[in-house]
N, C-alpha and C positions, 0 to 999 in steps of 0.2 A: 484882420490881417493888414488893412490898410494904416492901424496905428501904429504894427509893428513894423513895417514897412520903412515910415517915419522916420523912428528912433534907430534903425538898423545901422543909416552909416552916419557919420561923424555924433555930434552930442556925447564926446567922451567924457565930457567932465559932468555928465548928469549924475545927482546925488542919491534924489527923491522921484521916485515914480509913483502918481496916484491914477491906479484906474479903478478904483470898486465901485461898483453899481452902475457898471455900462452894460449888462446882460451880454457881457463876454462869453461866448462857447468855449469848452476844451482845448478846438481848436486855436482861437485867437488866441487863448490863453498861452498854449504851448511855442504857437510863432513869437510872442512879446518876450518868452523867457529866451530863446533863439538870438534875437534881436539884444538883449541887454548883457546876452553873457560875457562880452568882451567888451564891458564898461567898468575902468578897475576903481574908478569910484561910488558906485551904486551901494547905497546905505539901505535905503525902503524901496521895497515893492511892494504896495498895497493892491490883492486883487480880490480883497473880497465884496460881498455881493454879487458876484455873478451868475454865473448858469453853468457851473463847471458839473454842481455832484456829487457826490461823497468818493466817486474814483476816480473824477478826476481830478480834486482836488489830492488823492494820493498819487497822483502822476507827475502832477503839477511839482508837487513838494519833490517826488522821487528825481525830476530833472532839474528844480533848483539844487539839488545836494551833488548832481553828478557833475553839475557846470562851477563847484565850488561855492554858491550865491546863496547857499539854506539862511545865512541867518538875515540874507537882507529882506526877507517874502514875510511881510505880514501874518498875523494867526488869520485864519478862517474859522469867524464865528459867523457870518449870517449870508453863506452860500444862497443863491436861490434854487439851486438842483438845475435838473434837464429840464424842459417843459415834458408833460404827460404826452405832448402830441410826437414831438421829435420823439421820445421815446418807445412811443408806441412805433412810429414807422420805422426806425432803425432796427426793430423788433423785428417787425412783417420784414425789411428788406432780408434782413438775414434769413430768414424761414426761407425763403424764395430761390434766393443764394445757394443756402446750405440744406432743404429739406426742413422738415419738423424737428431734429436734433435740438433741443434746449439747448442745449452742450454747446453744438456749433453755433448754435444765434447767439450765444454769449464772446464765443471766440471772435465771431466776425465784426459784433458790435466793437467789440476792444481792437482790435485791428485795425479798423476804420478812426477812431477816437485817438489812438493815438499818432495822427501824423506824418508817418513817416513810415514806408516799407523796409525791406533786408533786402531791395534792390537799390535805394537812395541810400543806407547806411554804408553796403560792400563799395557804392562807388564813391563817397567821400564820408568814411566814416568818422565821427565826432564821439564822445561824451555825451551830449546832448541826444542826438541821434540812437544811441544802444539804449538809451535811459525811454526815448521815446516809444520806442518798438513795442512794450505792453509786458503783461507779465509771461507773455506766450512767444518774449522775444528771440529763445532759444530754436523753436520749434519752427519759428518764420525763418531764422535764416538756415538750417535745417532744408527745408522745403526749398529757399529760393538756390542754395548750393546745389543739393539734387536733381532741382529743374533743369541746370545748366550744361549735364555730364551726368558723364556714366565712366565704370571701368576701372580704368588706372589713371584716366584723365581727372574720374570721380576723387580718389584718393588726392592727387596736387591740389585740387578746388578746396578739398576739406582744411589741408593743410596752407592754402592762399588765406583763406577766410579766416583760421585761427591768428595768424599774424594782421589780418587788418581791424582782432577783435584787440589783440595786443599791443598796435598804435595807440588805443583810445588809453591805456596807462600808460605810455609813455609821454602821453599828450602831458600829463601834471595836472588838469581838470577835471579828473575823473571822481574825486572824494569816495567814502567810504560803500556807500552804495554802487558808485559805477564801477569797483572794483567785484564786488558781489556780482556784477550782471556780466561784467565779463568773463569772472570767473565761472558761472552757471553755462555758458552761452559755449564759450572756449573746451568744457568739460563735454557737451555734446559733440562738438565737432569731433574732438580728439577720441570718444568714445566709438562715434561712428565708424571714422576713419583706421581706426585698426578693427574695429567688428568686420569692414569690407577686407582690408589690409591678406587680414586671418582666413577668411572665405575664398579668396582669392591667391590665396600664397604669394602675397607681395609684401610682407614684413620686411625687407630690406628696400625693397623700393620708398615702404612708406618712412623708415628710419634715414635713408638718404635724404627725402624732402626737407624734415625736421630739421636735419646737421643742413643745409645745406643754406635754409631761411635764415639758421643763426649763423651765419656764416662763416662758420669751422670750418668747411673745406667749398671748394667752388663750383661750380655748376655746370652742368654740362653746357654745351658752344651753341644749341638751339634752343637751350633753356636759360634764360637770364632773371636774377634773381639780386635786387638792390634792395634793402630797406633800411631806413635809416636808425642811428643808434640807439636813438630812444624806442624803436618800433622793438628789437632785436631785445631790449631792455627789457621792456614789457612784457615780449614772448620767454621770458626767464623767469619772472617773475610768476605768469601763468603755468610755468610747466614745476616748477617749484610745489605748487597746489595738486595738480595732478599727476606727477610722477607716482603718486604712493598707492592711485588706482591701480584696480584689481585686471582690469581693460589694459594699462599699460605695458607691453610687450617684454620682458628681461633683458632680450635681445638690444629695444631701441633704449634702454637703461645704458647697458653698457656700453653702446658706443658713446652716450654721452657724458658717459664719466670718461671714456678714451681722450675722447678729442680736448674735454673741458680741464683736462688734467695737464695737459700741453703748456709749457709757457707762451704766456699773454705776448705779443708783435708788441711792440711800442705805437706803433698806427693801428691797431686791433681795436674794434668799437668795443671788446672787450676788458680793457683798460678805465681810469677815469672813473666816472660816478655808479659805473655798471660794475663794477668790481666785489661790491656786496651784494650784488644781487646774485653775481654770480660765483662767488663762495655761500651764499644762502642756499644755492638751485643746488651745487657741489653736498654741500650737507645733506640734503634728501636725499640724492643720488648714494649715497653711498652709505644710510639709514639700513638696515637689516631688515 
């Protein structure tokens, strides 16, 4: 981490990055990819020989593709794995943690290796960051949403989180992978959030949220609700994907064909580049 460190600020014009065979862990691995993402001339990154692993070397790859950078990362042909001993104890920690659960000592091991929690992503979430979370990245923010609320407070959280999963496409650094992950992640939330919505007979409450993040109509005076146009971009984009779920209420269908049928303000973040996203979303929307 201290190489990544390093390279993190200035060194914009770096081309060539060699680090293979410094028995770099997953971790360091992951900080260095962090650290070079917003270097728009990086050609090579060379990391192999290290200590990544055969998962985390697919981790590695899954967050150079979501920072845009897949094709500057070297092939990994002569990884050296974990060592047997870290892996043994990451092993034993999670038993400890989680119980005898295989299940869970595989979950917690990947949790840990990947970097980064669903309480550092929700508070400055990135590309890199959704990409880091692991393959169990849905289920962690899931968990960490839940932790925070209950109720009808539970339902705005669900609905907070899918728009901060929807900034990371509006970022432009997401590539085709980080689009999948928010798509997966975005799909739980939205699922949850009207499975409580429906239990709780707050279908309109939760269909207010929705209209209200895309900022088709405005928010209540002790509720304030800002995002900006690429975020609102992205949250169209995602519901584009998931309108045609079987979870998705008719009720919050239709208002969003109401409101999105409206002509565009000429200052409406709805205008401009977000204009096909949202005749795309309008197409599903009104899909039979």
């Amino acid at each position: 981490k201290e190489i990544a460190n390093s390279l993190k600020d200035g060194h914009n014009a770096l081309k060539n990055v060699n680090l293979g065979n410094n028995e770099i862990t997953l971790d360091g691995g992951l900080a260095i990819v962090e650290a070079l993402k917003g270097k728009p001339d990086l050609e090579t990154l060379e990391l192999d020989g290290n200590k990544f692993g055969p998962e985390g070397v697919n981790t590695l790859e899954a967050v150079m593709e979501a920072v845009g950078k897949i094709e500057a990362l070297c092939a990994f042909s002569d990884d050296e794995g974990v060592d047997d001993e870290e892996e043994e104890d990451d092993e034993e920690e999670g038993r400890e943690e989680e119980g005898d659960s295989p299940v869970k000592g595989r979950f917690e091991k990947e949790y840990i290796e990947a970097g980064c929690s669903a309480e550092e992503f929700l508070l400055s979430p990135t590309a890199a960051k959704l990409a880091q979370l692991g393959s169990h990245r849905a289920q962690n923010l899931l968990r960490e949403v839940e932790s925070t609320a209950s109720g009808t407070d539970l339902i705005r959280s669900y609905v907070t989180a899918f728009m901060k999963v929807a900034s990371v496409l509006g970022s432009g650094e997401e590539g085709d992978s980080g689009k999948r992950f928010a798509v997966d992640c975005a799909d739980s939330l939205l699922s949850a959030a009207f499975g409580l919505a429906k239990k709780e007979n707050q279908l309109p409450g939760l269909t207010n949220e929705i209209v209200v993040n895309l900022g088709l109509i405005k928010a209540e005076k002790d509720h304030k609700v800002s995002w900006p146009a690429s975020t609102t971009e992205g949250a169209m984009v995602l519901l584009a994907e998931l309108v045609p779920k079987e979870y998705f209420a008719s009720t919050a269908r239709e208002a969003l064909q109401a409101f999105l049928s409206k002509p565009v303000q000429p200052n409406s973040c709805l205008g401009g580049s977000a204009a096909k996203t949202r005749h795309r979303l309008m197409q599903v929307l009104y899909q039979p």
